[in-house]
MIDOSE-1310 file (N, C-alpha, C; in nm, 2 decimals, decimal comma, always signed):
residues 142
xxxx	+0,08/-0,12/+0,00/+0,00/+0,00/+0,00/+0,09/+0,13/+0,00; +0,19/+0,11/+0,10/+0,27/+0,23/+0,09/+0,33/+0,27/-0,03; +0,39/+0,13/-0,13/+0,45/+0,17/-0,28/+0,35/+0,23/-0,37; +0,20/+0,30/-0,35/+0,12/+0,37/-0,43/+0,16/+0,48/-0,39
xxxx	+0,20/+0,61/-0,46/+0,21/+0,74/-0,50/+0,26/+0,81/-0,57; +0,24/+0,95/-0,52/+0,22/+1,00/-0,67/+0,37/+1,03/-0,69; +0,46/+0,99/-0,85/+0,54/+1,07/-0,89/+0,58/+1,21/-0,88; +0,50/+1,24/-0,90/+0,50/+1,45/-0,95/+0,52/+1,51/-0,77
xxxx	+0,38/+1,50/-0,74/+0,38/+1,60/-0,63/+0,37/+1,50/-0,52; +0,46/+1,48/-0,40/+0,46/+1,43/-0,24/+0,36/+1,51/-0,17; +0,28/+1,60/-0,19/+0,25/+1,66/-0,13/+0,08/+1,64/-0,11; +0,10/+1,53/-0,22/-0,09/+1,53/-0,28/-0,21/+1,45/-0,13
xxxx	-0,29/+1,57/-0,10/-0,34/+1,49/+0,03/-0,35/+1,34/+0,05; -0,38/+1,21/-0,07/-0,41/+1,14/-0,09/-0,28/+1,05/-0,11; -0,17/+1,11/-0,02/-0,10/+1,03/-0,03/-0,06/+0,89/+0,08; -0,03/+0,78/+0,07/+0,00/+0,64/+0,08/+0,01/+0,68/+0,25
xxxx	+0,11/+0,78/+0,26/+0,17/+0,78/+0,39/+0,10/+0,79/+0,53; -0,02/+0,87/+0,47/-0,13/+0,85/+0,60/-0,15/+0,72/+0,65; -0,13/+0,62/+0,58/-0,13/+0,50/+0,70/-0,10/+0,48/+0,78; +0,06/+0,53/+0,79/+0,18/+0,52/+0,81/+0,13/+0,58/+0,95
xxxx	+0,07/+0,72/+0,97/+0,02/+0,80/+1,04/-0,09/+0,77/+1,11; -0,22/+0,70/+1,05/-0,28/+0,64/+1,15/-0,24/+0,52/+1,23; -0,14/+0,40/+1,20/-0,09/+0,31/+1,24/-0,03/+0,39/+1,36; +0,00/+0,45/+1,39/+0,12/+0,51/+1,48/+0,03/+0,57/+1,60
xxxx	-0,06/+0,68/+1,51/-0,19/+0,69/+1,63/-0,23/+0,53/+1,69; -0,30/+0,48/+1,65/-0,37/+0,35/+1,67/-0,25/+0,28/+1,80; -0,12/+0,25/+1,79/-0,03/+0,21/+1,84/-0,02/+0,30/+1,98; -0,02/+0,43/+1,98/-0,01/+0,55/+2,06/-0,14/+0,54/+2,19
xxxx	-0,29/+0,48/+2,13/-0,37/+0,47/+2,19/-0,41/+0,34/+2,27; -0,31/+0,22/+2,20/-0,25/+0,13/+2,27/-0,39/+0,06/+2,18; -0,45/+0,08/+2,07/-0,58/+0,02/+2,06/-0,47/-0,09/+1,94; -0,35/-0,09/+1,86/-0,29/-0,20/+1,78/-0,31/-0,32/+1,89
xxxx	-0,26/-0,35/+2,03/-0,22/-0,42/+2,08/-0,34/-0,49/+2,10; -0,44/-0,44/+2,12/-0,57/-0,55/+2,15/-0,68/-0,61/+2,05; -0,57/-0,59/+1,92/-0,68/-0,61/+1,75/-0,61/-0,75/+1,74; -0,66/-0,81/+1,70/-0,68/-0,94/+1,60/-0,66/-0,93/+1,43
xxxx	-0,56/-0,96/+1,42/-0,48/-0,93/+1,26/-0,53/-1,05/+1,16; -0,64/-0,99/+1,10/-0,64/-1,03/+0,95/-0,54/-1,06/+0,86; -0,54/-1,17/+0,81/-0,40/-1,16/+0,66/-0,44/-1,09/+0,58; -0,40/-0,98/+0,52/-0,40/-0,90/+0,37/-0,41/-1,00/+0,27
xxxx	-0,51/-0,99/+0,21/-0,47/-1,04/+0,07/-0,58/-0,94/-0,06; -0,53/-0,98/-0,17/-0,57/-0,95/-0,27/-0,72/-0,98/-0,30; -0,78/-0,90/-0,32/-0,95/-0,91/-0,42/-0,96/-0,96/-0,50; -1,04/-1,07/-0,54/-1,06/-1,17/-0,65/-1,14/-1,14/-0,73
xxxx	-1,09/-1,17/-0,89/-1,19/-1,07/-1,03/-1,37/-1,09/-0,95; -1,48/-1,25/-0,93/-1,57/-1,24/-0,88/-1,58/-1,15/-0,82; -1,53/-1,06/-0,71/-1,54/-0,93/-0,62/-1,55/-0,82/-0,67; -1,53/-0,83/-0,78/-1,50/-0,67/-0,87/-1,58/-0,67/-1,00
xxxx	-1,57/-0,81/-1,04/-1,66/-0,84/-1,17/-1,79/-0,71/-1,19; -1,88/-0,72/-1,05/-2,01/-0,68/-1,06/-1,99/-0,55/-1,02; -1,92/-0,48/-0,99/-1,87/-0,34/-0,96/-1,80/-0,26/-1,07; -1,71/-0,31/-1,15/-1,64/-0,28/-1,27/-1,64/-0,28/-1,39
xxxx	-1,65/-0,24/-1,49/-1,65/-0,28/-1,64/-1,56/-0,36/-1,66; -1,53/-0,48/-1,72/-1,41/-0,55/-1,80/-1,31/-0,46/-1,88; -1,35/-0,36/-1,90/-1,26/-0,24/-1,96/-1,18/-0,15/-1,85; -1,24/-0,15/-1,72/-1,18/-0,04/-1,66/-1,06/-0,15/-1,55
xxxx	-1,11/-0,27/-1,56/-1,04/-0,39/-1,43/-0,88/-0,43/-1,56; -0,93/-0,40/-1,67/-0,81/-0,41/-1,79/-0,70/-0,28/-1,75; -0,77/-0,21/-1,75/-0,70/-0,10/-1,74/-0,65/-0,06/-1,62; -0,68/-0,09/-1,48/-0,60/-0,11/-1,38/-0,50/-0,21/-1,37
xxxx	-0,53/-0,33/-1,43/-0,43/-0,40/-1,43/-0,32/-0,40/-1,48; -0,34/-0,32/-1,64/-0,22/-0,28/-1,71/-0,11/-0,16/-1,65; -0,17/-0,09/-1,55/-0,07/+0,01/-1,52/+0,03/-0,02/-1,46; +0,05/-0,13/-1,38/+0,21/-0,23/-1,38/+0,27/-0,21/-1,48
xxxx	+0,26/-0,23/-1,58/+0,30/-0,26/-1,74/+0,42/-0,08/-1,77; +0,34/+0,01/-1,73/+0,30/+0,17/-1,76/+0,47/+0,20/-1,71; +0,52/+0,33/-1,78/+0,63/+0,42/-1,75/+0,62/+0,53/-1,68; +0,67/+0,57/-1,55/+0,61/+0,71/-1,49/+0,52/+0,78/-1,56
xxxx	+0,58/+0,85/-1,64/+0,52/+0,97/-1,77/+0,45/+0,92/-1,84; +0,38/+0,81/-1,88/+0,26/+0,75/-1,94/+0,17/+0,72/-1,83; +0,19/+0,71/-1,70/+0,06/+0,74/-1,59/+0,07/+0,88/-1,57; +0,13/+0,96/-1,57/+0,17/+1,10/-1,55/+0,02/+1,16/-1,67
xxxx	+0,01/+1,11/-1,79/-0,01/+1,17/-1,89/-0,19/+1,06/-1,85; -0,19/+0,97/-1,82/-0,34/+0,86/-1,82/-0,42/+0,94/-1,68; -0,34/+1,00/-1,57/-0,40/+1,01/-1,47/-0,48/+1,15/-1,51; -0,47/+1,26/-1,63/-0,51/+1,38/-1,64/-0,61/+1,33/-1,65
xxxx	-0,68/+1,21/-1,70/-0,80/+1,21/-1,76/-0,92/+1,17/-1,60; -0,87/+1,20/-1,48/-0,91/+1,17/-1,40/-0,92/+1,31/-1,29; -1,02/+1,34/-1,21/-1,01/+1,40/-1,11/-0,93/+1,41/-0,98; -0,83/+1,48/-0,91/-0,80/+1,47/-0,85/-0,69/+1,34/-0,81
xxxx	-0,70/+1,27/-0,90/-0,61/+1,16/-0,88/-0,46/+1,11/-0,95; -0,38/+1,05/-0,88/-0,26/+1,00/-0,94/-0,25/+0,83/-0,92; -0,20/+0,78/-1,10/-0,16/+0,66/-1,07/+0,01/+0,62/-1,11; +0,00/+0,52/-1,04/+0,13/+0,47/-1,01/+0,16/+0,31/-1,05
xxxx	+0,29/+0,24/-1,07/+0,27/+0,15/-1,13/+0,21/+0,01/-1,00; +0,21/+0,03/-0,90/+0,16/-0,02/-0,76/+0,00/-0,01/-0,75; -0,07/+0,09/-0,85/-0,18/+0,15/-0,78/-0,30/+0,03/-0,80; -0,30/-0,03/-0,87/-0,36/-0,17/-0,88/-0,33/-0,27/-0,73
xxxx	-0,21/-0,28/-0,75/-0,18/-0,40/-0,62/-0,26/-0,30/-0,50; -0,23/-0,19/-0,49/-0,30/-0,10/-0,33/-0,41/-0,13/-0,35; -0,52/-0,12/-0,46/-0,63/-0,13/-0,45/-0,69/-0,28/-0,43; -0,61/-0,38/-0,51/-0,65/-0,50/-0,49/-0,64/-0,59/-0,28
xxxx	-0,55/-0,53/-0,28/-0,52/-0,57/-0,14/-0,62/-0,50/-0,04; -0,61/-0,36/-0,06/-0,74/-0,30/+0,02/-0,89/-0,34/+0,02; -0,90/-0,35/-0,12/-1,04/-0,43/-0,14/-1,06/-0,59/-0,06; -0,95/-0,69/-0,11/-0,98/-0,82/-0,05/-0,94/-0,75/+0,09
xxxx	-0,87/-0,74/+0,17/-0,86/-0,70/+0,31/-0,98/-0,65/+0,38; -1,01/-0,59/+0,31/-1,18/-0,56/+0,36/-1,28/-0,63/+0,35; -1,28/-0,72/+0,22/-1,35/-0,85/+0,25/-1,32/-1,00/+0,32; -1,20/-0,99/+0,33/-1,16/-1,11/+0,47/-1,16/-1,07/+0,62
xxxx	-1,17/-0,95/+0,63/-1,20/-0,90/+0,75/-1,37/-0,93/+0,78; -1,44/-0,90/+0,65/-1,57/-0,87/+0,74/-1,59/-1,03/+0,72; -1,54/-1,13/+0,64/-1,62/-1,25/+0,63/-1,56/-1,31/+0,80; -1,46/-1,25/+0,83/-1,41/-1,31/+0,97/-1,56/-1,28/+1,06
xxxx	-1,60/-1,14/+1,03/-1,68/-1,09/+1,12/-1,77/-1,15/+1,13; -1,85/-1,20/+1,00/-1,95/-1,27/+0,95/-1,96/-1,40/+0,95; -1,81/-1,49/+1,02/-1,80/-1,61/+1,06/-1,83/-1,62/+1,21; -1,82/-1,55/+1,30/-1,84/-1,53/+1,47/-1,71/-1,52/+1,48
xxxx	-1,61/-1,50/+1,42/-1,48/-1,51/+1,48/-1,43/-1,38/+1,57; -1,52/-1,23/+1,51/-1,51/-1,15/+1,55/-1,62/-1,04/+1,56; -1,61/-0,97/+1,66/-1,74/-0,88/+1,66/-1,79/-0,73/+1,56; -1,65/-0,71/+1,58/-1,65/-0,57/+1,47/-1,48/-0,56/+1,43
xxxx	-1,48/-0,49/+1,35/-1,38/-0,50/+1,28/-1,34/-0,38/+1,23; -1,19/-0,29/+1,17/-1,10/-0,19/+1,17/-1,00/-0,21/+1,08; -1,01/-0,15/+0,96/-0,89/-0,20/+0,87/-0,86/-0,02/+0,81; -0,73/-0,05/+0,82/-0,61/+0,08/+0,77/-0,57/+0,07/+0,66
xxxx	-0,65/+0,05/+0,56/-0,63/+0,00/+0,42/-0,70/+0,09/+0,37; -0,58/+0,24/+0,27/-0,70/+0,35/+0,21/-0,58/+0,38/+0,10; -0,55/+0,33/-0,04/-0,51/+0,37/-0,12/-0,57/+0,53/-0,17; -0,55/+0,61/-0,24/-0,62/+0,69/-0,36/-0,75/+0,70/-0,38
xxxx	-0,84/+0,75/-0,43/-0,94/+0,72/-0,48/-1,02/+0,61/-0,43; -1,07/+0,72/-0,30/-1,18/+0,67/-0,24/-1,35/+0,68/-0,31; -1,38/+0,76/-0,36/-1,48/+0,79/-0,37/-1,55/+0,79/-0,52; -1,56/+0,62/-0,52/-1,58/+0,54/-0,67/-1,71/+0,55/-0,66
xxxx	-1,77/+0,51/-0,77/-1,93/+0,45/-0,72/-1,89/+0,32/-0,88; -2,00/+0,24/-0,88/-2,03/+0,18/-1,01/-2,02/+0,25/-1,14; -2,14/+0,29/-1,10/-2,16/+0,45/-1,26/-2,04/+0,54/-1,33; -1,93/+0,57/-1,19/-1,81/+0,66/-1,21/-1,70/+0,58/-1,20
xxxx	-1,65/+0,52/-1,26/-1,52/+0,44/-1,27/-1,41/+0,55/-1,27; -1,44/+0,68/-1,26/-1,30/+0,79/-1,27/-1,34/+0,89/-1,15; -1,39/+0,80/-1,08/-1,42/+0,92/-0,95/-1,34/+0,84/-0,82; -1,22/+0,88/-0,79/-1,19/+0,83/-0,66/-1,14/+0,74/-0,57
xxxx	-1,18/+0,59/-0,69/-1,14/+0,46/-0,61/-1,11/+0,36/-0,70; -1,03/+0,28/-0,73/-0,95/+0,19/-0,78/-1,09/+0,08/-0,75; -1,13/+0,07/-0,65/-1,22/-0,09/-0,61/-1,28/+0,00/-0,46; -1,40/+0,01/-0,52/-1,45/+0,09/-0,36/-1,51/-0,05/-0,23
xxxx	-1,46/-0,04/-0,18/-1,43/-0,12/-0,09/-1,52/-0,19/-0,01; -1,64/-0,04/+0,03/-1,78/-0,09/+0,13/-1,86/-0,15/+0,03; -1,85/-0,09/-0,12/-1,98/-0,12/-0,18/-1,92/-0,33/-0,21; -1,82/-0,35/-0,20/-1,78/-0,52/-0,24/-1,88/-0,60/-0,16
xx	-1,83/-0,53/+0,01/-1,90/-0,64/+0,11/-2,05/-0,61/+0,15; -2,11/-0,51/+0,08/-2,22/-0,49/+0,12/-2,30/-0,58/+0,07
């Protein structure tokens, strides 16, 4: 998650490092030490199939593939946002992370649940595939 950001400007609010920042709070409040750790993993295509176009889950995937300055030049066509050759893996991991957590929830194993998992582009919906979010996260497990 941390390897997503932006080339150009470090400064972009939406940058990776805020984790980094709430982890530290969370640790500070002593609330890390009494959580129950989920394994991270990745979002599976079924997860995203019904949320995504086949065109737009292509095109996340390809930007691995991408040269700084060809995401530099793909990200204009987007609001507020920067991609990165990572920004697929952040979102894929955020997304499944959020659905192994809640299926834990949704097994009895646990009561409620807290995940530090916030790439870029939060604020996707279905309809807007260029608004915010790589794999919007609530709408998977809902």
């Amino acid at each position: 998650m941390l390897g997503h950001f932006n080339y150009e400007d470090q400064t972009h609010p939406e940058r990776p490092d805020r984790i980094r920042v709430i982890y530290k709070r969370l640790q500070e409040f002593g609330i890390i030490d009494r959580c129950y750790r989920v394994k991270a993993r990745q979002s599976i295509l079924s997860e995203l199939e019904d949320l995504h176009s086949p065109k737009h889950l292509r095109m996340m995937a390809e930007l691995s593939s991408k040269k700084p300055d060809e995401l530099t030049v793909l990200q204009e066509n987007y609001n507020s946002v920067y991609l990165h050759r990572h920004t697929n893996d952040a979102a894929l991991i955020a997304a499944g992370s959020v659905v192994a957590l809640k299926l834990s929830v949704l097994d009895g194993d646990r009561s409620f649940d807290l995940v530090n998992a916030k790439p870029a582009r939060y604020h996707c919906t279905s309809q807007h595939e260029d608004r915010f979010s790589e794999v919007p996260r609530v709408v998977i497990i809902a």
